[in-house]
N, C-alpha and C positions, 0 to 999 in steps of 0.2 A: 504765398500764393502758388497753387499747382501749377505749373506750365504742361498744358497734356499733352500738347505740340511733341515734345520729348519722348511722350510714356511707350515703354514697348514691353514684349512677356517675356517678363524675367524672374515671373512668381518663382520657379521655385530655387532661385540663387538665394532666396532671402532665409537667413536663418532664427528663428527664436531664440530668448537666449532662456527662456522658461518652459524649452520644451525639449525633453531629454529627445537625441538620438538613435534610440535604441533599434532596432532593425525591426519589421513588422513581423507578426508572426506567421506563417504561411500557413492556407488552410490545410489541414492534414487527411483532408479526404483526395487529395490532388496526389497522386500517382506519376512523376515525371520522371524525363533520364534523357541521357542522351546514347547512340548507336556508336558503336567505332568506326562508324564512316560521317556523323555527323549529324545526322538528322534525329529533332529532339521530337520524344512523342508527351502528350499528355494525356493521361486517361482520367476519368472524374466519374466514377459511379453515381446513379442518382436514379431511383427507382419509379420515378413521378413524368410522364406517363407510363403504364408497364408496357412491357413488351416494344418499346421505341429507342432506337438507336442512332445519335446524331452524330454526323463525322465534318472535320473537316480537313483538307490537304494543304496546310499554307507554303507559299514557295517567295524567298525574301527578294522575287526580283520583278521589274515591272517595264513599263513604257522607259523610263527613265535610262532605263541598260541600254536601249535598240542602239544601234550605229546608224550612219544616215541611209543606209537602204533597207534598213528594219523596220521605218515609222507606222506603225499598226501591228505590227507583226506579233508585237507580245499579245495582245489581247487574241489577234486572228490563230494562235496558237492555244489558248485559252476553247474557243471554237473550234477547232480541230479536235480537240479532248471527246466531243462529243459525237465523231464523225469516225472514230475507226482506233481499235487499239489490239493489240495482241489477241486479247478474249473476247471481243467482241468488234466483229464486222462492221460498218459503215453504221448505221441507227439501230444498230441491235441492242448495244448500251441503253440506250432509252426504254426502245419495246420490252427490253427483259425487265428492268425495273419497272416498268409500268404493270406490269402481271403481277408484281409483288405488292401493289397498293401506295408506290412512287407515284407523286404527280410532276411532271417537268414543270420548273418553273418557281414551287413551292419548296419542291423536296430536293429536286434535283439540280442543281444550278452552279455557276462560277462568277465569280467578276476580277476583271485588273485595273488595275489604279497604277499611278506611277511609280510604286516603291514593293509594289504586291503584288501578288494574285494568288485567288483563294476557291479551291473547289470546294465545293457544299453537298452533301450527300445526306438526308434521313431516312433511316427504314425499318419497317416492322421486324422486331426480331424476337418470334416466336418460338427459334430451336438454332442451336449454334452456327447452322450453317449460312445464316443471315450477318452474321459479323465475319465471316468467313468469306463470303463472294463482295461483302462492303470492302474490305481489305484488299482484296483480288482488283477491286475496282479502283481504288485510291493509291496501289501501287501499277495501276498501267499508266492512269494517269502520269504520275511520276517518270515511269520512263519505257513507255510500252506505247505510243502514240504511235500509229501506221504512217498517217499523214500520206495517205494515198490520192495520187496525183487528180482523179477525175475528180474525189469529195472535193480537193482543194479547189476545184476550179467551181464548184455550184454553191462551194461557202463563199468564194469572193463576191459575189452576187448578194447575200446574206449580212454582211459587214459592210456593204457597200450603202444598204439598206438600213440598216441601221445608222450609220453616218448621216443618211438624209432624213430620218427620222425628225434628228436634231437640229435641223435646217430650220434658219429664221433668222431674224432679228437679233434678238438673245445671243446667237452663236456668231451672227456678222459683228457684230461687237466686241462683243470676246476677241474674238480671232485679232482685231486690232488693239483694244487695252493691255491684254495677257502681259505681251512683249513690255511693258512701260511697267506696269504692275508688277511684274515679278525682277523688273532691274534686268532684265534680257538673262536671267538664267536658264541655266537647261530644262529646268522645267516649263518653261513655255514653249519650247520646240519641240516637246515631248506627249504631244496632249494624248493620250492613251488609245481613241480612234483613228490615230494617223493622219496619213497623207493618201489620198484617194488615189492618186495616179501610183504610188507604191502601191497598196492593196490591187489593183486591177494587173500590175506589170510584176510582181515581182516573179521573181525562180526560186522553185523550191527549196534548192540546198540556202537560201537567205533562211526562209522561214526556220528548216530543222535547225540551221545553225546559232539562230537564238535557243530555242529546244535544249540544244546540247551543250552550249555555253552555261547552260542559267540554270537549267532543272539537276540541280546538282544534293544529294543530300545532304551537303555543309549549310545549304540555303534552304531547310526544307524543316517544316513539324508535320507529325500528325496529333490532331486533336479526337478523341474520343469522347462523348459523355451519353449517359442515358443505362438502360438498365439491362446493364452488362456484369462477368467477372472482369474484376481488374487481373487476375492475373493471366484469365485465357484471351483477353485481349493484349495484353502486353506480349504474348507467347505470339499471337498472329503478326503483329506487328513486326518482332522481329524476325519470325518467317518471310515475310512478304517484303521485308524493306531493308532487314540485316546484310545483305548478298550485293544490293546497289553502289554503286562504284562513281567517284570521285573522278571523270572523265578529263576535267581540265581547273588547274587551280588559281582562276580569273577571280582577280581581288573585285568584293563588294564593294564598289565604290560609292559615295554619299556626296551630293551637289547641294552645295550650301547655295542660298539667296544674295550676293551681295549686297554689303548695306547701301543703300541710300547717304548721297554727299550732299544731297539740296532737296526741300521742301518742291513739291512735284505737282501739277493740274493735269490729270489728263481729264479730256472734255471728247466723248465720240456720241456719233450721233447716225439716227437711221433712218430711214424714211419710212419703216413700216414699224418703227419703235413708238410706245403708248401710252409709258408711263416718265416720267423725269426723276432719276434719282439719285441720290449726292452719296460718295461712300468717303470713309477714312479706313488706312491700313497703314500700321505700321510693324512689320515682319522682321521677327526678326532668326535664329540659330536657335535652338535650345534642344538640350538633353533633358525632357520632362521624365524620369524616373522616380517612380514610387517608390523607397525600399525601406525607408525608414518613418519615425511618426514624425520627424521633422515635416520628413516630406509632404506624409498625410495631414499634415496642419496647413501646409501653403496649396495643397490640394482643395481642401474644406474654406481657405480663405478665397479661391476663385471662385468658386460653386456659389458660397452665398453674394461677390461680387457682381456675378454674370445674374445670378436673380436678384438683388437689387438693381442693378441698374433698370431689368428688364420691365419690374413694378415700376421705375419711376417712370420708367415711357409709358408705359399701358396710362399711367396717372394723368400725364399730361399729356397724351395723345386726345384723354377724354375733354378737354379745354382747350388747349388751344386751337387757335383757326390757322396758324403758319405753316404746318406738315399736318401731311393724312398720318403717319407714320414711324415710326425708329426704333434702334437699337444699338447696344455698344456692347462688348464682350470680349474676353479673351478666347482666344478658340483653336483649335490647330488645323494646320492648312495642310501641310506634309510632313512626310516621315520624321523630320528633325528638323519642322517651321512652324513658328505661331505665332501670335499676333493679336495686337490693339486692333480689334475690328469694328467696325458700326454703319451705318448708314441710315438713311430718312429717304422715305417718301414724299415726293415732292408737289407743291398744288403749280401747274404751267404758267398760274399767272400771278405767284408769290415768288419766283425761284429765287430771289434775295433771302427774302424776309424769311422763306425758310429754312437759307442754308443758316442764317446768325441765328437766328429760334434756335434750329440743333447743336450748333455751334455753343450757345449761350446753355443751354442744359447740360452741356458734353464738361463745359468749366463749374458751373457749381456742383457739379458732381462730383470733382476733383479738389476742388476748392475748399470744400463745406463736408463732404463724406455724406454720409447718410444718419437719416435720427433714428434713435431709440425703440422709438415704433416700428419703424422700416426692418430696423434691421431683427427684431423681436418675432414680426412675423415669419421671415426667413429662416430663420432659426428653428422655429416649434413646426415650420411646415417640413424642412429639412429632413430634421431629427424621426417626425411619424413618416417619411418615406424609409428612413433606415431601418426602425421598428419593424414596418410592415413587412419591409423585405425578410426582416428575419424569423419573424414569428409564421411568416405564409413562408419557408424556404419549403419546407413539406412538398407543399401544394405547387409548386415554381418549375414551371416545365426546366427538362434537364439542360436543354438546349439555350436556357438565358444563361450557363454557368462559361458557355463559349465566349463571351464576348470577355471577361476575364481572362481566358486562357489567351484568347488572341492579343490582349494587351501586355501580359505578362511574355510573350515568343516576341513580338515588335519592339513593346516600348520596353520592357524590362520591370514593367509594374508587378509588385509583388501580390501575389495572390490570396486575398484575407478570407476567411470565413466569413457567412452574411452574420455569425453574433460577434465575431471579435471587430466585423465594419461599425456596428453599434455598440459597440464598446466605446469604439470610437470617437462616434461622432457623438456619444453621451459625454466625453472625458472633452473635446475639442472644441465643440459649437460654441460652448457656454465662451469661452476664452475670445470668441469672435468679437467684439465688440466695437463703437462706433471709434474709440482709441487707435485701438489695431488695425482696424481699418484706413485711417488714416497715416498711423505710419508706416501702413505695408507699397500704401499710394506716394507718401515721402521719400521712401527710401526704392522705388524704383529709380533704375540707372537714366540721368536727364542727358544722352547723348545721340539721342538720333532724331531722322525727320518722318515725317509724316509724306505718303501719296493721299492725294486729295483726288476724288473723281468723278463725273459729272457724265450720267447718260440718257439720251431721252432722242425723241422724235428731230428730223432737221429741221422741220419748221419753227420749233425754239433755239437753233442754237444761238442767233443773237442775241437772246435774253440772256443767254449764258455769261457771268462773269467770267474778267480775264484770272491769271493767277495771283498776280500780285493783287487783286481786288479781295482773292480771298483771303491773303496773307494780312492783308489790310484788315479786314474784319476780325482775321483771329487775334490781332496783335490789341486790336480795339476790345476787344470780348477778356483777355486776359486781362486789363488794365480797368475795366470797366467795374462800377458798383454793382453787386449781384447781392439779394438778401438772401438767405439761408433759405432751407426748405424748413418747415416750421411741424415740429414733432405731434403729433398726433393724440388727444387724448381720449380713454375709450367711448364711445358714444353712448352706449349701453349697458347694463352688466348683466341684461336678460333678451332674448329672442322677443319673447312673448310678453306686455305687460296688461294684458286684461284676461279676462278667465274665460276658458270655452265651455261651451252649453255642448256635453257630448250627447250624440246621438248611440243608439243599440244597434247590436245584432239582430234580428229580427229569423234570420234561418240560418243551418248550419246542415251543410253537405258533404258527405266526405265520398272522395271518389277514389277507389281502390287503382281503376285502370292505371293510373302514374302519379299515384299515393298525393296528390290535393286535398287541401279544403277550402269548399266555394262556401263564401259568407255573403249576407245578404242584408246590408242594413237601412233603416229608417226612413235616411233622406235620400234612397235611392240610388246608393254605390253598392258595388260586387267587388268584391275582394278576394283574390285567389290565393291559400297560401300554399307552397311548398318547403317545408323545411329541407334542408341538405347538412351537407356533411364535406359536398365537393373541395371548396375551397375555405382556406379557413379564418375563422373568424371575419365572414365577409355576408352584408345582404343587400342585396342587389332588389329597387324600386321600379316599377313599371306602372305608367298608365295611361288612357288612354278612351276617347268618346269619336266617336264620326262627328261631320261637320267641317273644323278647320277654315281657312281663309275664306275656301270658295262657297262657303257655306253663309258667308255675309251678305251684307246688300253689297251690289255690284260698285258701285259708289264708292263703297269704303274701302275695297281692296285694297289699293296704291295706301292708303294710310297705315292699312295690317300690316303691311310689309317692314310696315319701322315700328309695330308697337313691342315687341319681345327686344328689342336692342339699345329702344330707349328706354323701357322700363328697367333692362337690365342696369344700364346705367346710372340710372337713376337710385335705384338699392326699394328699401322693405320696410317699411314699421318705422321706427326711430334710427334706421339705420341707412347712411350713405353707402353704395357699392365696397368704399373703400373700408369703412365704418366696419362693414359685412364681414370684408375681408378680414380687418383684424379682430373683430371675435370670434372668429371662426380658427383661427392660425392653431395650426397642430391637431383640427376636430378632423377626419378622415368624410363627416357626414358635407354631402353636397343630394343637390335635389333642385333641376333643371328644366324649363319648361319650355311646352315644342308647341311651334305653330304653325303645321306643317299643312296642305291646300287641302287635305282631304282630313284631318285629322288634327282635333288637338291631344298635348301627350303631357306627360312628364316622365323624367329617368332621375332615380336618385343611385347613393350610393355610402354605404356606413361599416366602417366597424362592427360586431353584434353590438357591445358594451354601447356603443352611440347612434345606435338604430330609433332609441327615441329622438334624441336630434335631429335627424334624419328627418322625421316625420313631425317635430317641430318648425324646421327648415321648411318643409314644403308648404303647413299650413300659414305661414308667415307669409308667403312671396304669392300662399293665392287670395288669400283676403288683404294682404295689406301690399299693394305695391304706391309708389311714389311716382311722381313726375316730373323732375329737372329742368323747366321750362328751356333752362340754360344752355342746354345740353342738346336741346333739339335742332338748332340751327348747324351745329358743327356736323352733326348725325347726316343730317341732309346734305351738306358739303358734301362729305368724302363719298359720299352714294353717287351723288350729283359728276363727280371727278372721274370716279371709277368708270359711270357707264360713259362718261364723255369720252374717256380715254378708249374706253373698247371701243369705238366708234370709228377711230383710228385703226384701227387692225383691218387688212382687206379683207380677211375672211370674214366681220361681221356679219354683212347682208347676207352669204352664204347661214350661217349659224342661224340666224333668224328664223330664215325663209325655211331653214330643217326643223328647228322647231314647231313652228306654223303645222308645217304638214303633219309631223305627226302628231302632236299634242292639239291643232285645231287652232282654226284662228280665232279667237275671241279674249274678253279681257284681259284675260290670265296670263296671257302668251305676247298682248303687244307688247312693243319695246320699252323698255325705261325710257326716259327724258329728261334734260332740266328742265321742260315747258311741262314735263306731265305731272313732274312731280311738285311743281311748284303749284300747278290750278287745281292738283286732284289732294294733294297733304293739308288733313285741317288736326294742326294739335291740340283743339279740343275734345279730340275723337277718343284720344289713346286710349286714355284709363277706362272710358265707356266699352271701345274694343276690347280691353283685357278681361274687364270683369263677364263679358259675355260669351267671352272663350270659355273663362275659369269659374264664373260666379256660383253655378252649384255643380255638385259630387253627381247627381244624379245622371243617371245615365253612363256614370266615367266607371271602366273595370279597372280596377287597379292590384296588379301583380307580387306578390311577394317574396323573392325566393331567396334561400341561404341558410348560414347558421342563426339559427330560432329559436325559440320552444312556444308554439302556437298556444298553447293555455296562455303563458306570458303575452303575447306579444295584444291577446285581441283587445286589451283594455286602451291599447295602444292604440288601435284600431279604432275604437270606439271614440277615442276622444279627438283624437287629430282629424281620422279622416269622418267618423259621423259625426263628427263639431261640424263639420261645413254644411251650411246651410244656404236654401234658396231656393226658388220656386222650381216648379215640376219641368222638366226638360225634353220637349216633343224632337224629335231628329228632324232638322230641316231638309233633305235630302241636296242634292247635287244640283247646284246648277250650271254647272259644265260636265261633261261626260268625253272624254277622252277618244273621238272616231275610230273607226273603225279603218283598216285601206282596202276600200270597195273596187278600185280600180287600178290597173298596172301605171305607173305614172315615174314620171325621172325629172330629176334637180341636175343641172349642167350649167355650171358656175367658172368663172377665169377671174383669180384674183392672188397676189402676191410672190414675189421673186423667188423663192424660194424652188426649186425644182424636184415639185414630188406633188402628187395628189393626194387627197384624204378620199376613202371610198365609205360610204353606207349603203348598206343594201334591210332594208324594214320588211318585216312580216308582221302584223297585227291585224286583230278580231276580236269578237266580242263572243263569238257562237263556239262554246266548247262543252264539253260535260266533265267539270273538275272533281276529281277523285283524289285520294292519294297514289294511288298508284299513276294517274294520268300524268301528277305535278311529279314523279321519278321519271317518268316515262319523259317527259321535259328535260328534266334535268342530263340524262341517257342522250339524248339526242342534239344537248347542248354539246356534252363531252366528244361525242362521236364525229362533229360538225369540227369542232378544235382541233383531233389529230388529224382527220385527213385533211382538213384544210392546209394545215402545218405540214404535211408531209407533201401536198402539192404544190402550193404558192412557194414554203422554204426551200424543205428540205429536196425538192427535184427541181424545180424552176427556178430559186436562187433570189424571187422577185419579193420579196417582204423579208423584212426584222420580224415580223408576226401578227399575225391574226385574232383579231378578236370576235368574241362569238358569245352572246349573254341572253338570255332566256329566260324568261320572268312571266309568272301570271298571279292572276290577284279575282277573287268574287266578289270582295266587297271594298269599295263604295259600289263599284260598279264591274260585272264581268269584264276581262280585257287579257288577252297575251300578247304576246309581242319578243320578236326573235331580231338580232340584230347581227348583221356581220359587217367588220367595218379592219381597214387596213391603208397603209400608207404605203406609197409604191412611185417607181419611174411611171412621170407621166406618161411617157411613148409604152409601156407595160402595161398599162388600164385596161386596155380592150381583153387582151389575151389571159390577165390574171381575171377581170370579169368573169370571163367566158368559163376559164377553170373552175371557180365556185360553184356555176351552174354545171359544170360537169360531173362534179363530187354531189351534189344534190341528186343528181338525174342517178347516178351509180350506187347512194343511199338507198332510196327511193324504187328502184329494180331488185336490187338484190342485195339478200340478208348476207349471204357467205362472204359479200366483199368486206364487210368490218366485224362479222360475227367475233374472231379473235378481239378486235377491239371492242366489241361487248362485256366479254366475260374481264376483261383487264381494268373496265371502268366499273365493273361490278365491283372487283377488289379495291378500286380503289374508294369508290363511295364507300364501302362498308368501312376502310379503314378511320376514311375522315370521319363519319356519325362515329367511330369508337370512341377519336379523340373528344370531339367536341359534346360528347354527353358526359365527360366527364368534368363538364363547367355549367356555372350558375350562369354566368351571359347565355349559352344555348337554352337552358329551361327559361329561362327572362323571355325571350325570344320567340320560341316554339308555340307557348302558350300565350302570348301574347297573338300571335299569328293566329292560332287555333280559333280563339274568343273575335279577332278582330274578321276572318273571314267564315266566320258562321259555320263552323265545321262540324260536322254530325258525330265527329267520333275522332280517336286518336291512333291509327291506324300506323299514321307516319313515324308513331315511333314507338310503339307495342309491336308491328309487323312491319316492321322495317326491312330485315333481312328476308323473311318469307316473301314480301312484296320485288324485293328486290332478283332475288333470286327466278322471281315466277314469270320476270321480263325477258323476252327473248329477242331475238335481233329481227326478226319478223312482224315486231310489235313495233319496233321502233322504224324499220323502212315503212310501217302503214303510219304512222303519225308524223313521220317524215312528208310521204302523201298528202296528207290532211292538212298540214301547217306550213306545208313548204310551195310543194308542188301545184298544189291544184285551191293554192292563193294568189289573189294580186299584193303585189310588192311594189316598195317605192324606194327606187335609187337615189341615190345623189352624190355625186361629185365633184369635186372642186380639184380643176387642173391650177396650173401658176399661169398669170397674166399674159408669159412668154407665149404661153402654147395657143393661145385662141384661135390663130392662123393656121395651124399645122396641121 
């Protein structure tokens, strides 16, 4: 019998004795070395996007280094990076890249962790001197930081904000487990945000002196990939970084976790906490290195362990009524910790029954292994991710080849090419089996304990068992009779077992403007094809009718909302969900369907070679869905759980009440309930709701883009999608319409401890005249609204982590835009950051010269994003879907893209500024913390 009590991650101690050691072979497009001062670079050609250049600056030191007057300080250094450096002044860094078609945020960014920190840098690189000022850039970084006294004092303000960002519950928690949880090692004194009262008091020379301690090139890579020369990047490289100097030789020191000497409860609780949930961890040391195929065998046996286990949850999450929720896995926590991890979601008024439920799944899974079936699927799904990756490596933006680089500088993982990884996992998988699985589970080390832990609201915590209650349970669950999981046999050996009556093409259009063809058939579907070439071997399904939930009787709403999730559950034709699952195991074809308020849809997605599947798959799920009577009740539970628990949260009634106003108050918008959902859910509805979403093609356009060949594909067409049959389909129209804000109005709300406000401020209307240039003209005035915001609320007043700012408009179902600016802040800061917005408004709005620069720089930068993003079959899915679904006259947005672009000037955007901003009524809303109502 497994005792899991014991089990910790020790995968890769374990050796095969049927699996040669031989060292793996390293991809030989990888270009690396090291400096005689230390710092190791890696470069990685890869011509996919062209003219795109991804860098990044890793430095091996983090939170974990600080001394105790440092706490924050590695990350608040991190931030400095972006405030002042040799070649570039206080935010000139930013504005110069941003001229070049940099986005902050996207392109431009950093983060620290406690063993790391890593700048990130992408950029257009047109002509050499773009890997040249990248260079320039990634070595000031390194060691060219100003760190001038006034930035540092409006970035404390900045981090400080950030900190309260993450203010709540979640983090009052934390802040008390961490210490029990990690055994009081350094890493829980070390949490990467700091200590607030250091960030606000420290003295400079603390800050530089982390700086100068840490940013040392013995501690440092640069990573390069994208479409570069490798050798005149390696020539910058050691220009710009060959010269850096080895300041002080402060050993890398590495804080292990200590073990646990006893079986552990910690139990904490919140009063603004919503959900109950039980974790297990058992942590332990480990040197996970890749180098050889031993390795990559106990690599490949985690992988399919952590998705086995992950299906059997998903299995019985759908059955049982004891937890909403779980999961178990091995996973890594830090630099050199990993760990038996898992936890469950818990129901408030099971919290026994669902700790033994997961408890009792945790042991026959240990117990028993996994079946045939199980582990079959995992395998063949595995194996076609391997495939894909390597047959699409062509098409594989340059920038996934980083996260290898970065594994192989940290952990030491050897670097493979994507066909020697499927060499791999073609020579390894197979060897996986429910044997080896079992004795890979056997021969973990049976020597240590288990933290058990338990977090939720204080108003449960006398439900909470004590510790020894749970020891008791485990000790009862190990000893107890458990029956095996019972191996699965196929359900089907066909998708489809009766014949389709296909329907014809009826018209055939071909549209030169962005090389389509619109098909026109029988039973009243359109079909738009595009073949591509973009990415490979891949085609990508779209489709889509007006209507959707709100388009039903009013009555039935509340029942729509669960029929796509029990139907899902429920499976297809002859086939259980699970059933689904494993005939499908290794098929790449999936075909998904949406039931969204304005709108029903479907998205598929196939191989070419299994593009008919694809479209067998979808005809299957729309004429044939199933109904798990069984299944429905559990469905309802965890809905039922969910909204109860958000109910708990003090920001609900706030959230509501913002909804309400701008979405309108009526059916749609009132709240969930267990009272509403129990008088308004009749499960004789479901399968009648689905078929009246789905029942016939008419009316539905459905999109086809990828690798093709339209002669081939239309028979395909014909039979899958003009098989569907069913009566004529009149468009019911809306009946909710999404208001207009006719009048200036405000939300002022006090609710929860946390000390920080959330702000909305709403612009929405119905009255515009949409264009493509009107929707750039948007889009312009979204960007424009971002940096100055950011340069005011940040980067001068210190008072936000950042600003959000989203811009959307839509003609059909119904005209509507709608602007939103929304940020978190010191409540005592509200008024005066308020006031600010409307000051950058009023300053848009007067005068074009004040962001004209910031025109032309949002200019380069849209144009660079539309380079990237037409160079994918998701954007053509999308665009034309858009086009078709908002009744558009023509394709202007992306035949004159750049001309529209270009023809925008910043006097166009202070008058739609005017028009959308100014000379609307708006609707605030606020929510201070409970503290503040008085004040």
């Amino acid at each position: 019998m497994m005792n899991y009590k014991y089990i910790f991650f020790s995968l890769f101690l374990l050796i095969s004795p049927f699996v040669q050691g031989q060292i793996l072979e390293a991809d030989s497009n990888l270009l690396s070395g090291r400096l005689d001062n230390g710092l190791q670079y890696y470069i990685y050609p890869h011509g996919y996007p062209e003219d795109l250049v991804t860098l990044r600056l890793y430095i091996q030191a983090g939170s974990i280094l600080e001394k105790e007057n440092q706490l924050g300080l590695a990350h608040f250094v991190e931030h400095m990076a972006f405030n002042g450096t040799k070649n570039f002044e206080k935010n000139e860094l930013i504005t110069y890249l941003e001229s070049k078609g940099v986005t902050f945020g996207s392109d431009l960014n950093a983060h620290t962790s406690f063993d790391e920190t890593v700048y990130k840098l992408q950029i257009p690189a047109y002509d050499s001197t773009a890997i040249d000022t990248a260079m320039m850039i990634l070595a000031d970084w390194a060691h060219n930081i100003t760190f001038d006294s006034l930035e540092i004092e409006k970035e404390r303000g900045v981090v400080i904000e950030e900190w309260r960002s993450g203010q709540g519950p979640g983090s009052r928690m934390r802040q008390a487990y961490l210490p029990r949880m990690l055994n009081y090692s350094r890493y829980a004194e070390r949490l990467p945000i700091g200590d607030t009262a250091i960030i606000k008091n420290f003295v400079k020379r603390d800050l530089v002196s982390f700086y100068e301690d840490w940013y040392q090139p013995q501690l440092m890579a640069v990573a390069v990939t994208g479409d570069i020369s490798a050798n005149y990047t390696m020539k910058k490289i050691k220009e710009n970084f060959g010269d850096l100097k080895n300041k002080k030789d402060l050993p890398r020191l590495y804080y292990p976790i200590p073990p646990s000497v006893e079986d552990d409860l910690i139990i904490v609780t919140d009063a603004e906490a919503v959900n109950v949930d039980f974790s297990l961890y058992n942590i332990t040391n480990t040197s996970n290195v890749i180098r050889t195929e031993n390795d990559y065998l106990q690599f490949l046996t985690a992988q399919v362990y952590n998705r086995l286990n992950q299906n059997r949850f998903n299995d019985v999450e759908d059955t049982t009524t004891l937890f909403r929720s779980a999961d178990l896995g091995f996973k890594g926590l830090f630099e050199h910790s990993s760990g038996l991890m898992g936890g469950v979601s818990l129901y408030g008024d099971k919290i026994e029954e669902g700790i033994r439920g997961y408890l009792t799944e945790v042991e026959r899974i240990h117990r028993y292994g996994f079946t045939t079936s199980e582990i079959d699927i995992i395998r063949k799904n595995l194996l076609l991710q391997f495939k894909s990756s390597f047959e699409n490596q062509s098409k594989s933006s340059s920038a996934t080849y980083l996260n290898d680089i970065k594994s192989l500088y940290f952990k030491g993982y050897q670097m493979v090419s994507k066909k020697e990884e499927y060499r791999l996992a073609k020579k390894y998988l197979p060897l996986i089996d429910s044997t080896r699985l079992m004795d890979y589970l056997r021969q973990l080390p049976l020597n240590r304990y288990n933290t058990y832990m338990i977090t939720g609201p204080d108003s449960l915590r006398a439900d909470m068992p004590t510790k020894n209650e749970v020891l008791e349970w485990v000790s009862a669950i190990q000893s107890s009779d458990l029956h095996p999981p019972l191996n699965k046999t196929m359900e089907s050996d066909r998708l489809l077992n009766s014949e389709i009556m296909a329907g014809q093409i009826t018209r055939e259009v071909i549209d030169t403007t962005i090389d389509i063809e619109i098909l026109t058939l029988d039973n009243g579907a359109r079909v738009i094809l595009k073949p591509t070439e973009l990415d490979n071997n891949q085609v990508l399904l779209s489709g889509f009718r007006n209507g959707g939930l709100m388009a039903l009787d009013s009555t039935k709403y509340l029942t729509s909302l669960f029929v796509k999730s029990i139907v899902a559950a429920s499976g297809y034709g002859d086939f259980s969900r699970d059933g689904l699952s494993q005939y499908l195991a290794g098929s790449s074809a999936s075909a998904i369907f949406v039931m969204a308020k304005n709108r029903n849809g479907i998205a598929g997605n196939a191989k070419s070679e299994e593009l008919e599947q694809m479209l067998e798959l979808m005809y299957l799920k729309w004429h044939y869905p199933r109904l798990d009577t069984s299944l429905i009740e559990n469905i309802l539970n965890k809905t039922i759980e969910s909204v109860e628990n958000s109910k708990k949260s003090p920001s609900y009634p706030f959230s509501i009440a913002l909804n309400q106003r701008i979405a309108g108050h009526n059916y749609t918008t009132e709240p969930l309930s267990e009272q509403r959902i129990v008088d308004e859910f009749k499960a004789e509805d479901v399968t009648s709701l689905y078929h009246q979403s789905f029942g016939t093609a008419d009316g539905f356009t459905f999109i086809l883009v990828g690798n093709f060949d339209a002669k081939e594909v239309k028979p395909l067409i014909e039979t899958y999608i003009g098989g569907i049959k069913g009566e004529k389909w009149e468009d019911p129209g809306l009946s909710v319409v999404i208001p207009a804000i006719e009048k200036t109005d405000s939300l002022i709300m006090y609710a929860g401890e946390a000390d920080k406000s959330r702000v909305n401020i709403f612009f929405q209307n119905s009255e515009f005249d949409y264009s493509s240039e009107w929707s750039l003209k948007l889009e312009m005035l979204e960007e424009v609204l971002k940096v100055k915001l950011r340069e005011n609320l940040r980067e001068d007043n210190g008072g936000v982590y950042g600003v959000g700012v989203s811009a959307s408009s839509a003609v059909s179902p119904s005209p509507l835009y709608r602007i939103r600016i929304a940020f978190g802040c010191s409540p005592e800061n509200t008024p005066l950051l308020v006031d600010q917005v409307w000051k950058e408004i009023d300053a848009i709005s007067n005068d074009a010269d004040y962001f004209a620069v910031e025109v032309e720089n949002i200019k380069t930068q849209m144009m660079e994003r539309h380079r990237k993003r037409i160079e994918k079959n998701s954007y053509w899915t999308s665009v034309i879907r858009d086009h078709y679904y908002q009744k558009l006259d023509n394709w202007d947005l992306i035949t004159q893209y750049s001309n529209l672009l270009d023809s925008i000037t910043a006097s166009d955007i202070r008058i739609m500024c005017q028009q959308l901003l100014v000379n609307q009524p708006y609707f605030k809303a606020v929510l201070y913390p409970e503290t503040f109502v008085n004040q």
